[in-house]
C-alpha positions, 0 to 999 in steps of 0.5 A: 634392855636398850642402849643409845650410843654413839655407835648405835646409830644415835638412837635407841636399840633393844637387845631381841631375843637370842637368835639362831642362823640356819646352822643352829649357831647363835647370831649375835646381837647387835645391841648386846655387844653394845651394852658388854663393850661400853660397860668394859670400856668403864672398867677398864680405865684406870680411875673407876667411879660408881655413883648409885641412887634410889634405883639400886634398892628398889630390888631389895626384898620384892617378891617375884612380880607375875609376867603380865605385871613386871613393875608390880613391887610386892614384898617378900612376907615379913620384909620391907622394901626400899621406899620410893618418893611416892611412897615416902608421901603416903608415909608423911600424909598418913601419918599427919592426916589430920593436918596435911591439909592444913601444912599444904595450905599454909606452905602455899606448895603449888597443886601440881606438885601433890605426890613430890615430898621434896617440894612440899618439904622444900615450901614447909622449909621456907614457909616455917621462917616467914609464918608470922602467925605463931601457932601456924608456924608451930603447925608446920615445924611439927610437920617438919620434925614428923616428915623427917622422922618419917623419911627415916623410919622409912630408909630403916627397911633393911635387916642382917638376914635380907637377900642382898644378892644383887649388890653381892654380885655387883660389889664382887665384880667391881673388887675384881679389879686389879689392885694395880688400879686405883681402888674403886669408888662408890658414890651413892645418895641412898641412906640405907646399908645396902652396900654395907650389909653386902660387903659383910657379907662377902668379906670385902673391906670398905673404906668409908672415912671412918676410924677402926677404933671403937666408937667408930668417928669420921675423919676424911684423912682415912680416904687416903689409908689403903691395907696391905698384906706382910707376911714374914718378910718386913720388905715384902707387902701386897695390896689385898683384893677386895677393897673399895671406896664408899661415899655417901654423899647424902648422910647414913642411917647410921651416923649420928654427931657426938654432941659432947665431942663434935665428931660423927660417929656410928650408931646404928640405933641413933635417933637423930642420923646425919642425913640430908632429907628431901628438899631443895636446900640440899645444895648448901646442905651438900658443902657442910660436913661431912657432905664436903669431904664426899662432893670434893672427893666425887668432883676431883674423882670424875676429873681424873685421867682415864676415869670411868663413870658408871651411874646407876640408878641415879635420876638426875634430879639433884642438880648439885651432883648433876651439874658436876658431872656435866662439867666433867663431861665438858672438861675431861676428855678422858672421861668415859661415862654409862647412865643406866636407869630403867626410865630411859628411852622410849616406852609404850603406854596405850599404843603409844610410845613414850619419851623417856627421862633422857628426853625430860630431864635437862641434864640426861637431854644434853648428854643425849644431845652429845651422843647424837652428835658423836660423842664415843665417850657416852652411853645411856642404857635403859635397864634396872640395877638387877638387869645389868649386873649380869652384864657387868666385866667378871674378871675371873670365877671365884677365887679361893678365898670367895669359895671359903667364905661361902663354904663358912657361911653355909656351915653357920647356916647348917649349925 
């Protein structure tokens, strides 16, 4: 792991290995402490939002990797793992190989973008409303249609019984908070269920903007219910633990729209899943419904006082979340924010180092910019969803309740 921040000297510092003075005694490490008092700092503030993308699945399922190829993704025997963009291409073109070529050629999708499925569905997209040629223009539309199909059967890798320890471990932390605090939110442009599925799992109640009734329907107004425990005094109530926020900004794999009626509700077999699929018209897409509730609810969220923004895994490549959150930045001095992605800061590849994504990519470029020139409120942190939890504020061991829960499940599993 690496840290860059302000009081790193506004330059990228590795955490070593543990060392030991003359004494025996563990000297602690310079950039550890960095990254445990940055990510306390998030925690600690009284607003605490989270945004997640494609990097906090690609854990799911994945077969421990030998230590001379720590990126190696191979899947558990009988799982299936969390789809990259690459491998969301080789899904497309294998399964339209007869005529990829043809779609690339009429889409007019430059060459230098063969591997990116955003820019060739964005050029398919376009492509489809200026084709005058009928049967070329029913060729790409049948492109179209097969690439989304794809991209969902794709995001449907997981099952009730996949390890989904990690996210366990996080959502435990994250619920820890006092319920004094404004509850905690997860924005996340991930379709799966990863968060769900976890949260099931340990019992931890999410409110996501859907009904309690049966079917399911979504109604922006359940964003502002919270849950309360009574007992027998009717003037006495709590706030339960264990309740947070989620938001998907880019649709799930298990909402789908009622077409007789108008409402989205939830189906997990549905065919056709509310979703917004890779291409660049994802910025109007993102201000229809449902997508408006979310967004205005990240936007207002990130411009809270004492805001903490913790982003993981999330690449900055969807200028219509990055753009708000700069302007956050700009605007909210109270805001404090920790991006951790394993593509940030620098790399070797042949003996050479390499410039990582807070480098190429415009937006992470001037946040970089702004620790380098001694923004405290900034931290970029380069490690995987998995590397980080560890080090995320546990507030306190685990509760009865947690311990009950497991003492349950071990039950039904010995059963």
């Amino acid at each position: 792991m690496q840290i860059f921040s302000y009081r790193s000297g506004g330059s990228w510092r590795a955490v070593e290995p543990t060392n030991k003075d003359e004494n025996g005694k563990v000297v602690p490490d310079e950039a550890q402490l960095e990254i445990t008092r940055s990510l306390s700092d998030c925690f600690r503030c009284n607003n605490l939002v989270v945004l997640t993308g494609l990097g906090t699945s690609l854990n799911v399922n994945v077969k421990q990797s030998p230590s001379d190829k720590p990126r190696l993704r191979e899947p558990i025997e009988g799982k299936r793992l969390a789809p990259t963009m690459g491998d969301l291409w080789s899904a497309v073109k294998n399964k339209n190989d007869a005529t990829f070529e043809n779609v690339f050629s009429l889409s007019k999708c430059p060459e230098n973008s063969r591997g990116n499925i955003e820019t060739l569905l964005s050029y398919c997209k376009a492509a489809s409303d200026f084709i005058d040629d009928p049967a070329d223009k029913a060729i790409v539309e049948a492109f179209i249609e097969s690439a989304e199909d794809t991209v969902r059967d794709s995001v449907r890798f997981l099952t009730p019984d996949d390890d989904l320890g990690v996210h366990s471990d996080f959502l435990r932390r994250l619920a820890r908070r006092s319920s004094r605090k404004i509850r905690s939110k997860i924005f996340t442009t991930n379709y799966d269920l990863c968060f769900e599925y976890a949260a099931r799992r340990g019992r931890y109640v999410v409110i996501d903007g859907f009904s309690h009734t049966t079917p399911q329907v979504f109604d922006s107004l359940f964003f502002s219910y919270d849950i309360v425990k009574r007992d027998s005094n009717p003037d006495s109530h709590d706030f339960i633990p264990n309740v947070f926020h989620l938001y998907k900004l880019h649709g799930s794999v298990d909402w789908t729209k009622n077409q007789k009626t108008g409402e989205i509700e939830k189906d997990d077999s549905t065919e056709t899943p509310i979703l917004v699929y890779p291409r660049n018209t994802k910025y109007e897409l993102a201000f229809e419904q449902p997508y408006l509730e979310m967004m205005s609810a990240f936007q207002s969220a990130i411009r809270q006082p004492d805001t903490g923004l913790l982003i993981l895994g999330f690449g900055f490549n969807d200028n219509h979340i990055a753009e708000p959150i700069l302007s956050a930045i700009n605007s909210n001095l109270h805001l404090k924010v920790v991006v951790c992605d394993p593509a940030l800061g620098p790399w070797m590849q042949d003996g050479t180092c390499m410039g990582g994504a807070d480098t190429k990519n415009p937006h992470l470029a001037k946040i970089r910019y702004l620790i380098e020139h001694g923004d405290a409120r900034l931290s970029l942190i380069s490690a995987t969803f998995k590397e980080i939890v560890p080090h995320l504020p546990d507030i306190a061991a685990e509760t009865d309740l947690e311990q009950h829960v497991e003492r349950v499940r071990l039950l039904r599993g010995a059963a």
